[in-house]
C-alpha positions in Angstrom: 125.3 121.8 71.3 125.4 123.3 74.9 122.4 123.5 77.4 121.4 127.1 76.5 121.4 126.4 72.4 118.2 123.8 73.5 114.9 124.8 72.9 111.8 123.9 74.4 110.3 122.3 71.2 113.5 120.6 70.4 113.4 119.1 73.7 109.4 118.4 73.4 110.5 116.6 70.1 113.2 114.3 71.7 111.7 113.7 74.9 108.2 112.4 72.8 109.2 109.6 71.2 110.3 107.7 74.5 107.6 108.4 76.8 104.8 107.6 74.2 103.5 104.5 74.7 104.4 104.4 78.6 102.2 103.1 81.3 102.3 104.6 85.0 100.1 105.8 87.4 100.1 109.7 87.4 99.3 110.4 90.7 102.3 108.2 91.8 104.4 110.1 89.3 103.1 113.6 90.4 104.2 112.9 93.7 107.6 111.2 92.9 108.3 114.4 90.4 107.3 117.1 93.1 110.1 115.4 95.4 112.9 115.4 93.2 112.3 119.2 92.5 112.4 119.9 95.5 115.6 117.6 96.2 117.5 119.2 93.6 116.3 122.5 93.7 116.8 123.4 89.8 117.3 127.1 88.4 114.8 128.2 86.2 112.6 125.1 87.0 109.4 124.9 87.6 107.8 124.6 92.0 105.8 121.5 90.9 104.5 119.6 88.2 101.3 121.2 88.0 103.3 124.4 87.8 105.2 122.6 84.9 101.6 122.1 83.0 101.5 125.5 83.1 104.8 126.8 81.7 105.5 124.7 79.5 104.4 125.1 75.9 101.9 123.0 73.9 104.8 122.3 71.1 103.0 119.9 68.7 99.5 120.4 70.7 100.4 118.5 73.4 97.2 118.0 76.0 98.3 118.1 79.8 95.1 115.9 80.5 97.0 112.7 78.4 99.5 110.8 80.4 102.1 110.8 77.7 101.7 114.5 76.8 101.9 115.6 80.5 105.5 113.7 81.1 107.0 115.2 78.2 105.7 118.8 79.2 107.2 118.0 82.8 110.1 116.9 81.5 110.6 119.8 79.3 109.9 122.0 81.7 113.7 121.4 83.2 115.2 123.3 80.5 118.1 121.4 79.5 118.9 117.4 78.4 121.2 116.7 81.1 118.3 117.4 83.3 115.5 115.5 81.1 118.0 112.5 81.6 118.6 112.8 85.0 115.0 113.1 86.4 113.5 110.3 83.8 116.3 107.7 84.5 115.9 108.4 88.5 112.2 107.9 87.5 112.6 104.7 85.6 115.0 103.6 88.5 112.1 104.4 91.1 110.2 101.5 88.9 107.4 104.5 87.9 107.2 102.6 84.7 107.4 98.8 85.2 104.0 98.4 84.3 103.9 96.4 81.4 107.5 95.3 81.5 107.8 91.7 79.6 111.7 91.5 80.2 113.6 91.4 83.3 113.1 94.5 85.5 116.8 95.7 85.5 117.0 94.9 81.5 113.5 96.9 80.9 115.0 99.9 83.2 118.2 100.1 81.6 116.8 100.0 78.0 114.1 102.5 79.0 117.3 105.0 80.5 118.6 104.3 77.6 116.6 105.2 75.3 116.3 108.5 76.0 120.3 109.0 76.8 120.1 108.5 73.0 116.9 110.4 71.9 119.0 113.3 73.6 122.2 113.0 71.9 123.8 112.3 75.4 126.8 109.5 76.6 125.7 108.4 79.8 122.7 109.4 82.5 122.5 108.7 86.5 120.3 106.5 86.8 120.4 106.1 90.2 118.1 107.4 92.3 119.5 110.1 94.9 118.3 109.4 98.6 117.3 112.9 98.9 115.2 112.7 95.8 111.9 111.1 98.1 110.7 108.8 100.5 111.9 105.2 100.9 110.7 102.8 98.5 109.4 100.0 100.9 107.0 98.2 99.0 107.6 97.9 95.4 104.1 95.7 94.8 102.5 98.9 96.3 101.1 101.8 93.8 99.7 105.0 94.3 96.0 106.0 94.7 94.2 109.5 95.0 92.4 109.1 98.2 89.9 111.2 96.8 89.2 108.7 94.3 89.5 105.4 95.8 86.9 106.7 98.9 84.0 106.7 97.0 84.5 102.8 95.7 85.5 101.5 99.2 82.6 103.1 100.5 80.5 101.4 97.9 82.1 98.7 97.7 81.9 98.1 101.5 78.0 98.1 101.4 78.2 95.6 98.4 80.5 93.1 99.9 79.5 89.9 101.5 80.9 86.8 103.1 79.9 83.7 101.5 79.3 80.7 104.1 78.2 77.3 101.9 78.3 73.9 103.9 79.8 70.9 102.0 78.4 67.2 101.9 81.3 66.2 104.5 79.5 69.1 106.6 82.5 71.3 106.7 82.4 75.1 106.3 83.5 76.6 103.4 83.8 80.4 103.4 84.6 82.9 100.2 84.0 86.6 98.9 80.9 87.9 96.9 79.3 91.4 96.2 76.2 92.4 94.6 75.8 92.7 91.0 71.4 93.2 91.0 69.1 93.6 93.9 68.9 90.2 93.8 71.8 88.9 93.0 75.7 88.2 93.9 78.8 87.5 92.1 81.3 85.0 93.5 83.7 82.2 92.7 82.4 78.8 90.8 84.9 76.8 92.7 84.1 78.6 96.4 79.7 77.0 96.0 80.7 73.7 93.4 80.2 71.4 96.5 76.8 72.5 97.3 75.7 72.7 93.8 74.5 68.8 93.4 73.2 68.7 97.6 69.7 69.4 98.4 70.0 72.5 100.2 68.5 73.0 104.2 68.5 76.9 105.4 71.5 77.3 106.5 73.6 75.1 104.1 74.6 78.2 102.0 74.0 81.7 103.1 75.2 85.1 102.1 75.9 87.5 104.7 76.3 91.1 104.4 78.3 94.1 107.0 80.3 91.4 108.5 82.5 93.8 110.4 82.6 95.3 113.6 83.4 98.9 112.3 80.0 99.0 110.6 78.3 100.0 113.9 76.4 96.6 113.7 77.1 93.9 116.7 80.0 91.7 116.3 79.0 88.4 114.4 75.8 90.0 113.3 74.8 91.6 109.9 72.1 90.9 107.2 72.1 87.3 106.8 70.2 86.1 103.7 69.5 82.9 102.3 69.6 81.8 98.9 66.5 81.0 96.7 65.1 77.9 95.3 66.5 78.1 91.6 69.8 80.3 93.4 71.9 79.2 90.5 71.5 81.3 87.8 74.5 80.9 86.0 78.2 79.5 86.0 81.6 79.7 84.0 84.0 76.5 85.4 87.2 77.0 87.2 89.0 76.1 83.8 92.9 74.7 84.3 95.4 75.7 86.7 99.1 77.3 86.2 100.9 74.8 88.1 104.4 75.2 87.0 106.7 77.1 89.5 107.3 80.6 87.5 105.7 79.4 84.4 104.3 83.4 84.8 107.5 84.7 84.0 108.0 83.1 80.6 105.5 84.6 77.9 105.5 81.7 75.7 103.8 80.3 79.2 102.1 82.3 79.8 100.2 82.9 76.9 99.6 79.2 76.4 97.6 79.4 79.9 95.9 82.4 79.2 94.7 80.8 75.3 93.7 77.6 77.7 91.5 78.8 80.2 89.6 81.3 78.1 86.0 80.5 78.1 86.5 79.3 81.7 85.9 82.3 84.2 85.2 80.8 87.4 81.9 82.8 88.8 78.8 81.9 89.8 75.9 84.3 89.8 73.5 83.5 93.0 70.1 84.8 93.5 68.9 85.3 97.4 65.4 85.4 98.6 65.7 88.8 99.2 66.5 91.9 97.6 69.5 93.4 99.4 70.3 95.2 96.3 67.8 97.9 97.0 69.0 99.4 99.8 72.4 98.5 99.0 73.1 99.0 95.3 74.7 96.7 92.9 77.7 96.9 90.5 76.3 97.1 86.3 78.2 94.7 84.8 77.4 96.0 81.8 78.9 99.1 82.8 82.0 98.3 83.4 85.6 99.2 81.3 88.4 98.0 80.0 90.9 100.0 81.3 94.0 98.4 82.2 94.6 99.7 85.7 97.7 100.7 86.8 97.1 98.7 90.6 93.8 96.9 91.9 92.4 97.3 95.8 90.6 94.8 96.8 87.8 93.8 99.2 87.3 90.3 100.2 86.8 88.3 103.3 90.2 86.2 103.9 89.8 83.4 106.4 87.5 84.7 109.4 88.3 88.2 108.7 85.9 91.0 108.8 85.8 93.7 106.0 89.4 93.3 104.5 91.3 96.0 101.8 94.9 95.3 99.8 96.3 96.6 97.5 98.5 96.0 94.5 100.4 96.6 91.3 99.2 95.1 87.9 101.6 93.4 86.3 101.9 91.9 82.6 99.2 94.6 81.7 97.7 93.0 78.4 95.9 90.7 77.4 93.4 92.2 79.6 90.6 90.4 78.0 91.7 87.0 79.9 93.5 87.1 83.4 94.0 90.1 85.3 98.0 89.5 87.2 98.1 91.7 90.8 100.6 92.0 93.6 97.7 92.5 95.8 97.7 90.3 99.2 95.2 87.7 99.4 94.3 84.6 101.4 91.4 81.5 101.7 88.4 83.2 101.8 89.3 85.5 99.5 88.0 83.9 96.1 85.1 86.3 95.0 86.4 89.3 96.5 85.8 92.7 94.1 88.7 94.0 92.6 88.3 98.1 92.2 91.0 100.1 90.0 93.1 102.7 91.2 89.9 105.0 90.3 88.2 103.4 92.9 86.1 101.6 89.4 85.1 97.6 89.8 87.4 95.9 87.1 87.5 92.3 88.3 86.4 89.5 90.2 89.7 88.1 92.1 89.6 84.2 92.1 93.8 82.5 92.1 96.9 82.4 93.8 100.5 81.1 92.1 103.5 81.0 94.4 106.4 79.8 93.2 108.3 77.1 95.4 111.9 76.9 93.9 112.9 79.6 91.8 115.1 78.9 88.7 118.4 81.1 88.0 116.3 82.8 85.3 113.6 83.7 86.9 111.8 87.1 87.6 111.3 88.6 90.7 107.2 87.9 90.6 107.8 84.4 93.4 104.1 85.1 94.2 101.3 86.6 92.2 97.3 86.4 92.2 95.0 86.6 89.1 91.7 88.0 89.1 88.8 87.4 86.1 87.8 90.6 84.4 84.1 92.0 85.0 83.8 92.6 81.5 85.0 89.1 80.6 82.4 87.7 82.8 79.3 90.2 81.5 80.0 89.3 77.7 80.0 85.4 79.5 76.7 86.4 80.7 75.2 88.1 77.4 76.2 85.4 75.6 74.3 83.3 78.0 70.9 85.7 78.0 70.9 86.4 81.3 73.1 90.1 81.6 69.6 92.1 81.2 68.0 89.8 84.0 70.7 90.6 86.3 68.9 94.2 87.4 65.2 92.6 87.3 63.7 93.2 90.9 62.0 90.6 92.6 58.4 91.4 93.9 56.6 95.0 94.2 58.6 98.0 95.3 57.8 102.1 94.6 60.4 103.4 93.0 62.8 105.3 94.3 60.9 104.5 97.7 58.0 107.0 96.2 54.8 107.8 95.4 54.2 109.7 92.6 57.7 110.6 92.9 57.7 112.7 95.8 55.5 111.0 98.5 58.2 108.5 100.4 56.9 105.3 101.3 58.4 104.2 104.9 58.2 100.3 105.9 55.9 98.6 104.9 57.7 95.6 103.0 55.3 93.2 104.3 52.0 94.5 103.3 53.7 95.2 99.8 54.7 91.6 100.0 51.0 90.4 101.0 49.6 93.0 97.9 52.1 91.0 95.5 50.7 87.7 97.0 46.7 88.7 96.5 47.6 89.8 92.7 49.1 86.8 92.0 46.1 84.5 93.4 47.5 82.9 95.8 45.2 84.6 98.4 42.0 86.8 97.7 41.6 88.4 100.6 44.0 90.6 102.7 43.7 91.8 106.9 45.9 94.4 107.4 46.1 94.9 111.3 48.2 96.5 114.0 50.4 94.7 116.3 51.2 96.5 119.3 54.5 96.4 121.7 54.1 97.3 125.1 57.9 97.8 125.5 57.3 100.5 122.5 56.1 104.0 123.3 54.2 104.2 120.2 50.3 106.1 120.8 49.1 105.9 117.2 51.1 103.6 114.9 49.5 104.9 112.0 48.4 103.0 108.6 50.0 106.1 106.1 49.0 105.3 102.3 48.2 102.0 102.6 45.5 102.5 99.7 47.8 105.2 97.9 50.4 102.2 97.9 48.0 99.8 96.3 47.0 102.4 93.6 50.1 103.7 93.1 51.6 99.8 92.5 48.8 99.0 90.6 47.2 102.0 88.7 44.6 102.5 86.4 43.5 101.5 83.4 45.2 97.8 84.1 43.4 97.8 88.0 40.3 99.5 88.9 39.8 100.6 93.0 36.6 100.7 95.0 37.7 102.6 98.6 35.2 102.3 101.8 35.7 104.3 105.0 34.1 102.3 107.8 32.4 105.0 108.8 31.0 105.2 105.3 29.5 101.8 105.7 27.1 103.0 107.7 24.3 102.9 105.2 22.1 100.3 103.9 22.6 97.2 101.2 21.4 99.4 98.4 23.4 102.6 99.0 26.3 100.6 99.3 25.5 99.0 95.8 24.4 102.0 94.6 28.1 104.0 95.6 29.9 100.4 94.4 28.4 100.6 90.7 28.6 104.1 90.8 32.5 104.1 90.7 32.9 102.3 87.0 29.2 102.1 86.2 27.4 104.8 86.8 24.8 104.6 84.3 24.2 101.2 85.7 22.7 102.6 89.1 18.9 102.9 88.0 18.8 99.2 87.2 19.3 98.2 91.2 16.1 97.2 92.7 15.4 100.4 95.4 13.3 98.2 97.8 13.5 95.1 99.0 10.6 92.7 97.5 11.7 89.5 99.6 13.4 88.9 102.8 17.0 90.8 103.2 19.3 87.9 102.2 17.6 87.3 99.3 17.0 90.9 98.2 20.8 91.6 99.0 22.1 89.0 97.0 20.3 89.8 94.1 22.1 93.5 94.7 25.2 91.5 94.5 24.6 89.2 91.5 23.8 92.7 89.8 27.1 94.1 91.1 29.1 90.9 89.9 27.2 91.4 86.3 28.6 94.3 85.8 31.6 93.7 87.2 32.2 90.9 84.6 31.0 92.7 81.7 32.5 96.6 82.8 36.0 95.4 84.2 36.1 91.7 83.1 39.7 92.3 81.6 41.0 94.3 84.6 41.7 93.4 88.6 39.4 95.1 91.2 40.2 96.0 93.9 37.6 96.7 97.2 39.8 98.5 100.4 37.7 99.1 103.5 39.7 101.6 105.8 39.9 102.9 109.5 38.0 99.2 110.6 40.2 100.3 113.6 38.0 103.4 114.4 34.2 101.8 113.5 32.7 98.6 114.5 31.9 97.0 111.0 29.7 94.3 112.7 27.5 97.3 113.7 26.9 98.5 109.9 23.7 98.1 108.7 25.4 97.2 105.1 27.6 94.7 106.4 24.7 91.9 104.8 25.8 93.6 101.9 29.9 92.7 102.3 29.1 89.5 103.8 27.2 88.4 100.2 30.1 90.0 98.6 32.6 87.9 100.5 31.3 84.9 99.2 31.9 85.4 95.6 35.4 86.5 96.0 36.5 83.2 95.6 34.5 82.4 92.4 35.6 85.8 90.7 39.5 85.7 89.3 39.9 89.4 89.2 37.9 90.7 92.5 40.5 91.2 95.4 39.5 92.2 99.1 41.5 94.4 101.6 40.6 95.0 105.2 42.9 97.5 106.5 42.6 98.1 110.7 40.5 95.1 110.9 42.0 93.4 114.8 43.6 90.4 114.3 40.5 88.5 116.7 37.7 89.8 115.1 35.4 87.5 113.1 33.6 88.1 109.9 30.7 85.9 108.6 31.2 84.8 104.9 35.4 85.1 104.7 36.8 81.9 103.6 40.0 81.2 105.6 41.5 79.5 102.8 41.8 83.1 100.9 42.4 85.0 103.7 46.3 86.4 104.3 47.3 88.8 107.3 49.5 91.4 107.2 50.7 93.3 110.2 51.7 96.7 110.9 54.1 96.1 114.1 54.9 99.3 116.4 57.9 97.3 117.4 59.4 97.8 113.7 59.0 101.8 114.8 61.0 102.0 117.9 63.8 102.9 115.3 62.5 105.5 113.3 66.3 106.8 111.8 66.8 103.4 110.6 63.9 103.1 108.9 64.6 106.4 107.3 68.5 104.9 106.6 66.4 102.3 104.7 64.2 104.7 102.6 67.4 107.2 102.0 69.2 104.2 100.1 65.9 103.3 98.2 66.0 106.8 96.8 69.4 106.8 95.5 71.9 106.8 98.4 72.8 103.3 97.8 74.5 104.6 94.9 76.6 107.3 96.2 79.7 107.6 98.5 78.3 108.4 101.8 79.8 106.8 105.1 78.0 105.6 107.9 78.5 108.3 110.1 76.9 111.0 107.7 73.5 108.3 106.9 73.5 108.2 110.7 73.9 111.9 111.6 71.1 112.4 108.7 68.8 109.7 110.1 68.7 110.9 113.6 68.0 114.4 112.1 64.8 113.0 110.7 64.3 110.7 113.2 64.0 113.3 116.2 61.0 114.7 114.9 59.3 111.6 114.3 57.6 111.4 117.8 55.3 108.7 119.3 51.9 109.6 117.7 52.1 108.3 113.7 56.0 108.8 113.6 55.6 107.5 110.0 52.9 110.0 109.0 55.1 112.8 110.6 58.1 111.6 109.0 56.7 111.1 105.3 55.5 114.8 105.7 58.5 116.3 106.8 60.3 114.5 104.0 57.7 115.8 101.2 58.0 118.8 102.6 61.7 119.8 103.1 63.7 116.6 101.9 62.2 115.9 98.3 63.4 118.7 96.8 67.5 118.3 98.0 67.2 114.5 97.3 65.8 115.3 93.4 69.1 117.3 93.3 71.3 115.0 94.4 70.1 111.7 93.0 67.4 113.0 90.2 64.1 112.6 90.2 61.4 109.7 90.1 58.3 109.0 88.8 55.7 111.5 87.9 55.0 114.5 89.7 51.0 115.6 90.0 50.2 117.8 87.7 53.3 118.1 85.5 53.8 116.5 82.2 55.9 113.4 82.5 
């Protein structure tokens, strides 16, 4: 049969058979196939291999968008079988298909050319590769990767990363590779924090420390340093037994006698920090995570001192996935933990082993030196197994969602007084001061107090909580129109009962308008948490009001009512007030100092609302922020912020990361 009596379906049928079942990485062949058209420069054949998608049939239904399927089409698209066999053995000679290879590269690459001499009906091929065909082959551990879809993870995974720093009982520094997996918490190696585990911990002794790297904009040395919480802990998988033999690797009857002896041991350990990093950061879902056997890992780790540190690497062995991941990726101490992202850009594992061969036997392959990484999925069925997958994503504390108010308003700052409000619901303290502290290096006229009470209502809302709000300038009034206005919120047909005239001397006629407030408190809200806000105290002089008998009476039984809760918001720090136990008292500052930068705070905010968990750089959150930022101003910068943000931002931001919460007055 001559070239021209082949058809394309007869070549389609042929070809089939020997690339199904192939594993390669398509934008590595795409290129590679592009450069040997244009070396050989064949009649009739097609510019490029998109261009071969495109002419060739779909003999048999063949789908371009399969791997398989859109070799064969390319291959078929050269017209003839001397052609087919030239370009897939100078293919297989270019080590496109090595992945997955269990016998010795040269035996696997001859077989493979082989095979498809034979499926063609021809003697021999040229399996060599022609120098003009592409580029030089300098690294064959190296793989190829869309840029467009690697960005997006290293981007991510940059934000996510940290350096782990632990100090061991013989006080030496041990450093390793984490990320985040839940606002909360981080994912590293068992074996880089089993010294510290049995030591009572100072600060310091093991901290986790996030953008250590100069090209984040952030001083050298610096970064966001966080320490790790009481019960930091929260759950381990040993380091499991090590292949020590020199190419044991190379021999699959080895290998798979390691890989059945360390399952069950995955070496991580899940640590929770004091903080929530997570929120502005983002985490990785473990339980979101594939499968996939990737055709090369990058990955992002912390070797020795280094800052921020990306490698890359084939996959070797391919399967069984399910226990050890095998990459040619370059790693060193201080790299245990490090996140291993697929050639998708996709997390896939967490990379924890080195082997290294020191005398090679005459037999062996050419894999001298190879790491292993511990599949994410592996370690999330670990975790599920152990109860504790679901509590991964659990957010420590108070915090709106999205960074809004009824899914629109943002809420700027302000992690301290939503860290005191957490504090009075819990008991520990029944009365909060919320005050400003000033900075006379900061330019700031009016610092502002935006939605402090729409943040207490909004984090806890009605039914559960019920709110009683005071302006100071409202206070002006006496004991019983301050009772009356009190009762009036939750009890309104309770009002006629007060007492309208005093019948005894002011304390005692005020405190019986209290005990009849506290009555009904009791039997009206008994199963729910008030809440009494006095605002502006900044503007008004609540010594001055002629109810403040009233509040001082009230004062006292806040600490003998469980569900009463008092905050002052304006109040000066040195100001005074008759009847307020110190003992329940907590402070809460809003600090014009924390100001001075209003595009970071923003920075903040825009990760709360969903940038965290998308692909932008540093340099386009930085040329946003000091968009926002320049209108901000000295007078409430906050306030003028959070309008311009309702205003003209909301609206963008529900497109690009969806929307929050309930908006008013739409259905939910």
């Amino acid at each position: 049969m001559t070239e021209q009596d082949w058809t394309e379906e007869r070549l389609i049928s042929c070809v089939l058979g020997v690339v199904r079942g192939l594993h390669f990485a398509r934008p590595q062949l795409r290129g590679w196939y592009d450069g040997w058209l244009a070396a050989r420069r064949l009649p009739g054949a097609p510019v490029s291999f998109a261009h071969a998608m495109v002419v060739t049939g779909r003999g048999g239904g063949l789908d371009p968008g399969r791997d398989a399927d859109a070799l064969c089409l390319a291959l078929a698209a050269l017209g003839g079988p001397q052609a087919v066999a030239d370009c897939f053995a100078a293919a297989v000679s270019a080590g496109l298909f090595d992945i997955g290879a269990t016998d010795p590269l040269p035996v696997h690459r001859r077989q493979l050319a082989q095979k498809m001499i034979s499926a063609l009906g021809l003697k021999r091929a040229h399996a060599s590769l022609q120098r003009a065909n592409t580029e030089s082959l300098v690294n064959e551990t190296a793989f190829w990767t869309d840029p467009g879809n690697i960005l997006p993870g290293i981007i991510l995974g940059r934000r996510r990363l940290c350096r782990v720093e632990a100090r061991n009982d013989m006080g030496d520094r041990v450093t390793g590779s984490g990320f985040l997996i839940g606002p909360s918490m981080v994912l590293t190696n068992f074996h880089v924090i089993k010294d510290v585990i049995e030591l009572d911990l100072e600060p310091g002794d093991l901290q986790i420390r996030f953008d250590y790297s100069s090209t984040t904009g952030i001083e050298e040395g610096k970064g966001a340093v966080f320490d790790v919480a009481e019960d930091w802990l929260v759950a381990h998988s040993e380091t499991g037994p090590v292949l020590e033999e020199d190419y044991a690797w190379d021999k699959l009857a080895k290998r798979r006698g390691w890989l059945n002896a360390v399952e069950g041991f995955w070496d991580y350990a899940v640590i929770r920090l004091t903080g929530a990093p997570g929120l502005q950061r983002g985490w990785f879902d473990l339980g979101k995570v594939t499968q996939d056997v990737p055709n090369g890992v990058w990955i992002l780790h912390h070797p020795g001192s280094e800052e921020h540190t990306i490698t890359g690497g084939k996959v070797v062995y391919g399967q069984p996935r399910q226990h050890r991941l095998f990459h040619q990726a370059t790693t060193a101490h201080g790299s245990s933990g490090g996140l291993a992202l697929d050639q998708n850009g996709q997390p896939v594992a967490l990379h924890y082993l080195g082997l290294e061969a020191l005398t090679p036997p005459p037999d062996a392959r050419h894999h001298r030196a190879l790491n292993v990484a511990v599949p994410l999925t592996a370690i999330a069925a670990d975790l599920t197994a152990k109860g504790m997958l679901g509590k991964l994503a659990e957010i420590p504390g108070l915090s709106p969602v999205g960074g809004c108010l009824d899914g629109r308003r943002p809420v700027f700052g302000r992690a301290d007084y939503i860290a005191a409000l957490e504090k009075l619901w819990k008991g520990d303290r029944r009365i909060l001061r919320v005050h400003v502290e000033t900075d006379k290096d900061v330019p700031i006229t009016r610092p502002g107090k935006s939605f402090s009470v729409e943040i207490l209502r909004a984090l806890f809302a009605a039914p559960e909580h019920h709110h009683i709000v005071f302006r100071a300038g409202d206070v002006q009034v006496d004991a019983y129109r301050m009772a009356c206005d009190t009762l009036a919120s939750f009890a309104p047909d309770a009002v006629a009962s007060l007492p309208e005239a005093p019948d005894t001397t002011t304390p005692a006629y005020v405190k019986r308008l209290v005990s009849k407030f506290m009555q009904q408190v009791n039997e009206r809200l008994g199963d729910r948490m008030v809440w009494i806000l006095l605002d502006d105290l900044d503007r008004h002089d609540l010594s001055d009001a002629s109810g403040r008998e009233f509040l001082s009476t009230l004062y006292d039984q806040i600490g003998r009512q469980d569900n009463l809760r008092l905050v002052l918001i304006g109040l000066s720090e040195d100001i005074q007030i008759n009847g307020l136990d110190p003992s329940l008292v907590l402070k809460s500052a809003i600090r014009t100092r924390d100001l001075a930068d209003p595009g970071q705070v923003f920075r903040h905010w825009l990760n709360m609302r969903g940038a965290r968990d998308k692909p932008f750089d540093e340099t386009s959150l930085g040329f946003l922020s000091n968009i926002v930022a320049s209108l901000a101003g000295a007078d409430a910068p906050l306030e003028r912020m959070s309008e311009f943000v309702e205003t003209h931002v909301a609206g963008a931001a529900d497109a690009l990361f969806g929307r929050v919460g309930a908006r008013v007055g739409e259905d939910e």
